[in-house]
C-alpha positions in Angstrom: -13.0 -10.5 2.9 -15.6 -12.9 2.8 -18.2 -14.4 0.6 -17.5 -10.7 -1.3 -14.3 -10.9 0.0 -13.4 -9.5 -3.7 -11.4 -6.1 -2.3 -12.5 -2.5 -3.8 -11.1 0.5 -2.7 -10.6 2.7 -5.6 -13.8 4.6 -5.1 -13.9 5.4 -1.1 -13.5 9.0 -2.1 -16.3 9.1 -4.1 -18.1 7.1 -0.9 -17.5 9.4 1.5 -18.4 12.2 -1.4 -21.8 10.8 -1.9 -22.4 10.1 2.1 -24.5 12.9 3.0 -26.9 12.2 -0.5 -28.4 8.8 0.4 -30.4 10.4 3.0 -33.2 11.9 0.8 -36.1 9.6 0.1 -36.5 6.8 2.3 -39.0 8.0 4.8 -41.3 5.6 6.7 -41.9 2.9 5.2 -45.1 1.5 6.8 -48.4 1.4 5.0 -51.5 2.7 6.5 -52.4 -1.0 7.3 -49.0 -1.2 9.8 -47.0 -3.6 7.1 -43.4 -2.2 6.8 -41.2 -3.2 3.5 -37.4 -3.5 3.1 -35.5 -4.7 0.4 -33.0 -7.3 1.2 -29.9 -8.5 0.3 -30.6 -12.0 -1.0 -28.1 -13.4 -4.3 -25.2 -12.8 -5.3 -25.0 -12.1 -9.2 -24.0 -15.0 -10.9 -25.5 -17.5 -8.3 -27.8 -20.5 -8.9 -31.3 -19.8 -9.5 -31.7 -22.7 -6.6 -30.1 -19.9 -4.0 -32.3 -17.5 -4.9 -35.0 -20.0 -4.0 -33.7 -20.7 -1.0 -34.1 -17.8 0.0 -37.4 -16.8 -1.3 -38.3 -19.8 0.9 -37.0 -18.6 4.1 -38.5 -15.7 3.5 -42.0 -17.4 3.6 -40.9 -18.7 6.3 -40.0 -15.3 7.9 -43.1 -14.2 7.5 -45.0 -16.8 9.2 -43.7 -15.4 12.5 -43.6 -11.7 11.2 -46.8 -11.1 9.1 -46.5 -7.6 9.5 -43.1 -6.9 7.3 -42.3 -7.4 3.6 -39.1 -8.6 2.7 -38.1 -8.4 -0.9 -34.7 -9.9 -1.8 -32.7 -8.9 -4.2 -29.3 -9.4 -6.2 -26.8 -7.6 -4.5 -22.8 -8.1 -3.7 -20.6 -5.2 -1.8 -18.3 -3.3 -4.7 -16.7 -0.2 -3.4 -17.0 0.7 -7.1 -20.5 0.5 -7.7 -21.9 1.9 -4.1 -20.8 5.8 -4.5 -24.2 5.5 -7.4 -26.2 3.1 -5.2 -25.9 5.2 -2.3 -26.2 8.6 -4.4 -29.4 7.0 -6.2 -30.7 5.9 -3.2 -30.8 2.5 -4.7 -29.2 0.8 -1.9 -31.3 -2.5 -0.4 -32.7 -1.3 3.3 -30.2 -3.8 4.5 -26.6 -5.4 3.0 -23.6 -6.7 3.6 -20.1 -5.1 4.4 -16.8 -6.7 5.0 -15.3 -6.4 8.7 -13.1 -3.7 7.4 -15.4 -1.3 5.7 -18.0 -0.7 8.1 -15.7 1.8 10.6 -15.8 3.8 7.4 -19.2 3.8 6.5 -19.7 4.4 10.1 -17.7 7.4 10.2 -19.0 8.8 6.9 -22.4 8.5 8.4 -23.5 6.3 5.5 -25.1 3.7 7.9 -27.8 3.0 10.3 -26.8 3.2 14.3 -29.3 -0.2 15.3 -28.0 -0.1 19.0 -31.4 -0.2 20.3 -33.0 -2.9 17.6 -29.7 -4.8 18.4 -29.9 -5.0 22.4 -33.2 -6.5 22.2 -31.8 -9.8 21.0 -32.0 -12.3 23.4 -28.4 -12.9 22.4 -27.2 -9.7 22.5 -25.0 -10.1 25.6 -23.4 -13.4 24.2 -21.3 -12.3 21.3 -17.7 -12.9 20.9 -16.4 -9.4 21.9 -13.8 -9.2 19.4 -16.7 -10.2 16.5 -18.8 -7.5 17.4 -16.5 -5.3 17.4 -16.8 -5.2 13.8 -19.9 -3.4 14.1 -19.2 -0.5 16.7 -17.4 2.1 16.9 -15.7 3.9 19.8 -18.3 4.7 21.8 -20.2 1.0 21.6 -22.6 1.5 19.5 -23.8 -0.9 17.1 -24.2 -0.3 13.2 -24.6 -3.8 12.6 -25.4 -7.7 13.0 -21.9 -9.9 12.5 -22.3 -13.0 10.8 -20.3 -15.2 8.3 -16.9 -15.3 10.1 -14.5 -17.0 8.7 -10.2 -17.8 8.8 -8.2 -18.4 6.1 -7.5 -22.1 5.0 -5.6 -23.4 2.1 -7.8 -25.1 -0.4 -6.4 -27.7 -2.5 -7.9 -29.8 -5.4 -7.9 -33.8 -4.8 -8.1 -34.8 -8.2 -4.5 -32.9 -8.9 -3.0 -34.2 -5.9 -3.8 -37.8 -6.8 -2.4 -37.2 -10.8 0.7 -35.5 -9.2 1.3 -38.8 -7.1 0.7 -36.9 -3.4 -2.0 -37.7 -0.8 -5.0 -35.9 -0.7 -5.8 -36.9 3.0 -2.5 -35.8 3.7 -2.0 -32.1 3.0 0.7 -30.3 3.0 1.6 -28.5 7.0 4.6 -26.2 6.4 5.5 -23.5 3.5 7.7 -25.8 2.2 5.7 -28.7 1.9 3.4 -26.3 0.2 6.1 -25.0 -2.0 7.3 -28.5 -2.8 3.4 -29.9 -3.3 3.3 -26.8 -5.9 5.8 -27.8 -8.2 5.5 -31.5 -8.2 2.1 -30.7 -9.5 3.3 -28.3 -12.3 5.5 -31.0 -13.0 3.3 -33.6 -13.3 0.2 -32.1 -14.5 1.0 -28.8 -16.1 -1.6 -27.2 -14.2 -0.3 -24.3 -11.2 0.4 -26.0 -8.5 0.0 -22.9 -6.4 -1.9 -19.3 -7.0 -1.8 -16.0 -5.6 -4.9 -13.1 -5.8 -3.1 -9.9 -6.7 -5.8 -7.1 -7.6 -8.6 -5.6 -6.7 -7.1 -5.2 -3.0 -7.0 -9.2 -3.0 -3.3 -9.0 -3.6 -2.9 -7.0 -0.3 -4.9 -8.9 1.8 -3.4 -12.5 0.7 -0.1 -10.5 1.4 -1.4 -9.5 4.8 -2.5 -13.2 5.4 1.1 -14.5 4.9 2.2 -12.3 6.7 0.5 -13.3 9.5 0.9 -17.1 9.1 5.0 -16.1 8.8 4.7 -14.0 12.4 4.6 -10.6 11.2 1.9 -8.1 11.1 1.7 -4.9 8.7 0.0 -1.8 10.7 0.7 -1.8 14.4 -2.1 -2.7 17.1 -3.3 0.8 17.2 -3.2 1.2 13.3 -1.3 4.7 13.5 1.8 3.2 12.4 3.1 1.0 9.1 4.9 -2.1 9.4 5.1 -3.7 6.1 8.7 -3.6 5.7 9.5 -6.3 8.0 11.5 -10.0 7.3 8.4 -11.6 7.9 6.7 -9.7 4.9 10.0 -10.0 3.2 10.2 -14.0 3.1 6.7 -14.9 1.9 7.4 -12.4 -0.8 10.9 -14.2 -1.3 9.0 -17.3 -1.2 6.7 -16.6 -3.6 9.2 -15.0 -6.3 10.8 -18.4 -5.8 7.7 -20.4 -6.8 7.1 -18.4 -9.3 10.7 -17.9 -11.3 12.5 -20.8 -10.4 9.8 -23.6 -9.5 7.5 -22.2 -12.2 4.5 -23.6 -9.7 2.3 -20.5 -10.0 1.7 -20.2 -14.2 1.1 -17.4 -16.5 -2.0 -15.9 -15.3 -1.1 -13.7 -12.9 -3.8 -11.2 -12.2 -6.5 -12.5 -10.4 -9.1 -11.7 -8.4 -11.5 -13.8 -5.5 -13.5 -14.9 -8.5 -11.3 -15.6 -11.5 -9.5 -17.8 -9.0 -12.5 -19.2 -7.3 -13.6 -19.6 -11.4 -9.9 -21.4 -12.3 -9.7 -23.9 -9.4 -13.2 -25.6 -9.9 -12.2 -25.7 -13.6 -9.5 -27.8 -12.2 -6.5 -25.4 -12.7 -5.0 -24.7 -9.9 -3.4 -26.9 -7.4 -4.3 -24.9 -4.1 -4.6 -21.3 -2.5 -5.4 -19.4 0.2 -9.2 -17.9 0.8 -11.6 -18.1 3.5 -13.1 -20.8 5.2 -16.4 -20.5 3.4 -15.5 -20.0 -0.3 -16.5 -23.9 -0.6 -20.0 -22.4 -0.8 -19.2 -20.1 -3.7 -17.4 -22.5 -5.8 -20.7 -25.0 -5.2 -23.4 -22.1 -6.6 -21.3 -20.1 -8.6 -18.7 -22.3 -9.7 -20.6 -25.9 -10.3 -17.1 -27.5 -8.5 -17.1 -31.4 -8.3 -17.2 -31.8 -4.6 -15.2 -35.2 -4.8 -12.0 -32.9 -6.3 -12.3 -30.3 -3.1 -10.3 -30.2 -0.1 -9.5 -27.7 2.9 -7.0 -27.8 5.5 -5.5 -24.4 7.2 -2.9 -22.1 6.2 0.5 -23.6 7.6 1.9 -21.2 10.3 6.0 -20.7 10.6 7.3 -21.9 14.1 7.0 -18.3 15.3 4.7 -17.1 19.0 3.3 -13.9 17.0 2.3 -16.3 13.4 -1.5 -16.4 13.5 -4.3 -16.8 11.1 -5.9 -13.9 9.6 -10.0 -13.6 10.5 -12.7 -11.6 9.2 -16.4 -11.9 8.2 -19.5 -9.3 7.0 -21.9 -7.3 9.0 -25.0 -6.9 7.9 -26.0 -3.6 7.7 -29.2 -1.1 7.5 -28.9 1.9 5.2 -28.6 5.4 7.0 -32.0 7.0 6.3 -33.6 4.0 7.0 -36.6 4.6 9.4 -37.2 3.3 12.6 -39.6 1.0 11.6 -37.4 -0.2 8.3 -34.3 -0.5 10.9 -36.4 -2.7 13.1 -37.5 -4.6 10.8 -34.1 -5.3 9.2 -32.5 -6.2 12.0 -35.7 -9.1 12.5 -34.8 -10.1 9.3 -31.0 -10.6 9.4 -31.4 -12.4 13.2 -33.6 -14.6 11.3 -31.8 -14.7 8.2 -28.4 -15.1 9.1 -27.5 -15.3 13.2 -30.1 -17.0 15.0 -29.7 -20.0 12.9 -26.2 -20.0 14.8 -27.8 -19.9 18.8 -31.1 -21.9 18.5 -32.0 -25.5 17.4 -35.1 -24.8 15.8 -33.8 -21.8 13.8 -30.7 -23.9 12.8 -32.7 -27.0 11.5 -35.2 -24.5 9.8 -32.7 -23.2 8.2 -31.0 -26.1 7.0 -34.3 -27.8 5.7 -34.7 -25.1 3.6 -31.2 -25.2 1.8 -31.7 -28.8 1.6 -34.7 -28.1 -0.2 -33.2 -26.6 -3.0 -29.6 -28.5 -2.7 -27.5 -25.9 -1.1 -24.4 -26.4 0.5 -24.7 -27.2 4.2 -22.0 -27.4 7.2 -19.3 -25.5 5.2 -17.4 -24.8 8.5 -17.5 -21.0 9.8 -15.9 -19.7 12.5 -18.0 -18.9 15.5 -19.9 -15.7 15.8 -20.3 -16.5 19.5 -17.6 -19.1 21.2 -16.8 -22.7 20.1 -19.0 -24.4 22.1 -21.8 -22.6 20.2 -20.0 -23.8 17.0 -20.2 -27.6 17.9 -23.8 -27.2 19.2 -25.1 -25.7 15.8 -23.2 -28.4 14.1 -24.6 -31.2 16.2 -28.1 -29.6 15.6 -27.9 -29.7 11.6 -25.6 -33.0 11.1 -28.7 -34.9 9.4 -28.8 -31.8 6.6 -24.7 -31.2 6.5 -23.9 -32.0 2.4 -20.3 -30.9 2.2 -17.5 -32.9 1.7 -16.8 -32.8 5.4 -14.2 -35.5 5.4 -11.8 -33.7 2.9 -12.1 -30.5 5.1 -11.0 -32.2 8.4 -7.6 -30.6 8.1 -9.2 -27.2 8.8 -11.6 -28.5 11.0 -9.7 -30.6 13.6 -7.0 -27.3 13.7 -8.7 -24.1 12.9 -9.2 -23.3 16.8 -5.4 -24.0 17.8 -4.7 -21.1 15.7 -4.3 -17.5 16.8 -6.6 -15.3 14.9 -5.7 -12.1 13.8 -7.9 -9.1 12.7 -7.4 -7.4 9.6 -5.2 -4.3 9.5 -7.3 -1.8 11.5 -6.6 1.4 10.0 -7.3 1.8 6.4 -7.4 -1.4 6.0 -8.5 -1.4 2.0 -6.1 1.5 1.1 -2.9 -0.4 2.5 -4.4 -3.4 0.4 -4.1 -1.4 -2.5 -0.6 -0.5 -1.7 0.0 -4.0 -1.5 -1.3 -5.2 -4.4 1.5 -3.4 -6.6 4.3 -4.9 -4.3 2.5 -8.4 -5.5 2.0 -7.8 -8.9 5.8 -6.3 -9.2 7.6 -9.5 -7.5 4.9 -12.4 -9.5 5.5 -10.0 -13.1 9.5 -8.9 -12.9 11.9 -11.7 -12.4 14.4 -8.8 -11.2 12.2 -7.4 -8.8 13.8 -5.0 -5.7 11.8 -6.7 -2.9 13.2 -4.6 -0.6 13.0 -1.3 -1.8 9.3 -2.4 -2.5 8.8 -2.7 0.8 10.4 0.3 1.6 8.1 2.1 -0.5 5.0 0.7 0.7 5.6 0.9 4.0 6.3 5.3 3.3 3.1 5.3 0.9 1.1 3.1 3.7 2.2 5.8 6.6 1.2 8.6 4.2 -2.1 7.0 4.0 -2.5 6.1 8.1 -1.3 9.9 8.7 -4.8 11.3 6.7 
């Protein structure tokens, strides 16, 4: 779940439904003077009018070395709810975004663009992180997709409550407990949450699966034909968190939340800390108007356990399925310019970061790497006279984020089994009384129900 990591699965029915309708009235887009238009994905709704600049900028800039393609950006954020109708309308931009776990699906429902051939032509085509692009093929190798914007969890933690609770900002909490102690001397001392927990929109299940992980237990099995969500390590972080909850009263009354009500809540100062990826920093600068002073990352604590890992994910940017072959290539241009080449090469990576700077957007908010981490310090070392975040108060992620195993998503199903999970959440933060067990026992028969389809 990244930048959209918001988690919508109620409609894949009506995806796979309206699959075979998007392909009606794209055709070729190029003019009779050889110019070929796409539509882009460029904003999210709600952001800054500044971002929007930005990348109306970059676009100029695109074009300098592309003069023959017109890229028109537009407002645009993944919603399983809302893309049945964009896709049945054939309102879809030419290229978008797609979480890690969504694009097998679209893939398999035919409701993207195979870019194999538009892919291999980048001069970094051979260099990706193997387990990064494997977001983007499916089991034959083939490509439906650029990956870009990979992140791992960390836990996010606002300075100013620390220092008003009487704990140290620069010294973040390392273990669940010190987490779950941090929580509730902030309660105590603030009356704000010390600690919050996304429950819906399939946000619920993937926080769930992300403890999970950082406890040492998983909840499909490697080859996703198999459940695994009734397991102790699933068990104790949803022990832990009935305790915060009903005895430390640490995680307050608002209990259904989503990536941007808490995103909303903890740059309005409300919430102690949480769990999101790497890069929500950026949202909670253009959507959010956070004080950067109160900000602070470090990484999810892991139990002392060989299998506890960190939970990893990221978008791939996507071409629609009827694009054409000249609308694929030149989508594929746009998104190594837009968002991956900035990553491999020093002029592309300072281009880029002039042009945020130019219109004040967050720069350096650390990423994991699309490539190795080698790459990662290079790209870093290239844009250090542009970087604008608080990099100091996210040195606990930073200096520990790659001694950390990373974990993929579940792998079959992946927003279905969220879903699931999302009631077991709900039920153990809403009912004091709760069965944790049998609602794991449940799950875990619904979730196999689901994996057997």
């Amino acid at each position: 779940m990244h930048h959209h990591r918001k988690r919508f699965a109620a409609a894949l029915a009506l995806v796979a439904a309206a699959g075979v309708l998007a392909a009606c009235d794209s055709g070729d887009s190029a003019d009779a003077e050889g110019t070929t238009t796409i539509t882009v994905e460029g904003w999210r709704p709600g952001d800054e009018q500044a971002t929007a600049d930005s990348v109306k900028d970059l676009v100029a800039e695109f074009n300098k070395e592309n003069p023959d393609i017109v890229v028109e950006p537009v407002e645009w954020e993944w919603k399983a709810e809302t893309f049945p109708a964009q896709l049945a309308g054939g309102t879809l931009p030419t290229t978008f975004r797609v979480p890690f776990t969504d694009t097998l699906g679209l893939v398999q429902r035919s409701q993207i663009a195979d870019v194999t051939d538009q892919v291999d032509a980048l001069p970094y085509a051979d260099s990706f992180n193997p387990s990064v692009l494997a977001a983007a093929q499916d089991a034959e190798g083939r490509i439906y997709g650029l990956p870009s914007d990979v992140y791992g969890m960390g836990l996010h933690y606002n300075r100013a409550l620390f220092d008003e609770a009487g704990l140290d900002p620069d010294d973040p909490p390392a273990t669940w407990d010190e987490v779950r102690a941090a929580a509730k001397q902030i309660t105590e001392r603030t009356g704000q949450p010390g600690y919050a927990e996304m429950t819906k929109d399939n946000t619920g299940g993937w926080l769930l699966t992300t403890l999970t992980y950082a406890f040492g237990g998983r909840i499909e099995s490697e080859d996703g034909a198999e459940a695994t969500i009734d397991n102790p390590e699933t068990r104790a972080v949803l022990e832990m968190l009935h305790g915060m909850r009903w005895e430390d009263g640490s995680m307050g009354n608002n209990l259904l939340l989503d990536w941007s009500g808490i995103n909303q809540a903890f740059a309005a100062g409300k919430v102690g800390m949480y769990v999101g990826g790497s890069d929500v920093y950026n949202a909670l600068v253009t959507t959010n108007d956070i004080d950067p002073d109160t900000y602070g990352l470090t990484t999810v604590p892991l139990a002392d356990d060989p299998d506890a890992g960190i939970l990893g994910g990221g978008s791939v940017s996507v071409v629609r399925a009827d694009a054409s072959d000249a609308e694929k290539e030149a989508a594929v241009a746009w998104n190594d310019f837009f968002r991956v080449r900035k990553l491999v090469d020093e002029e592309a990576a300072v281009l880029d970061a002039e042009t945020l700077a130019a219109s004040d957007q967050p720069i350096g908010t650390p990423l994991l790497p699309v490539f190795d981490e080698d790459t990662w310090t290079q790209q870093r070392e290239w844009i250090a006279d542009y970087i604008n975040v608080p990099v100091d108060q996210m040195t606990g992620f930073t200096d520990n984020i790659f001694d950390q195993t990373l974990v993929p998503e579940p792998p079959s199903h992946t927003q279905e089994v969220y879903a699931i999970l999302d009631g077991v959440v709900q039920k153990v933060l809403s009912d004091e009384d709760a069965d944790i067990a049998a609602l794991l026992s449940k799950a875990n028969d619904d979730a196999n129900a689901v994996l057997a389809q």
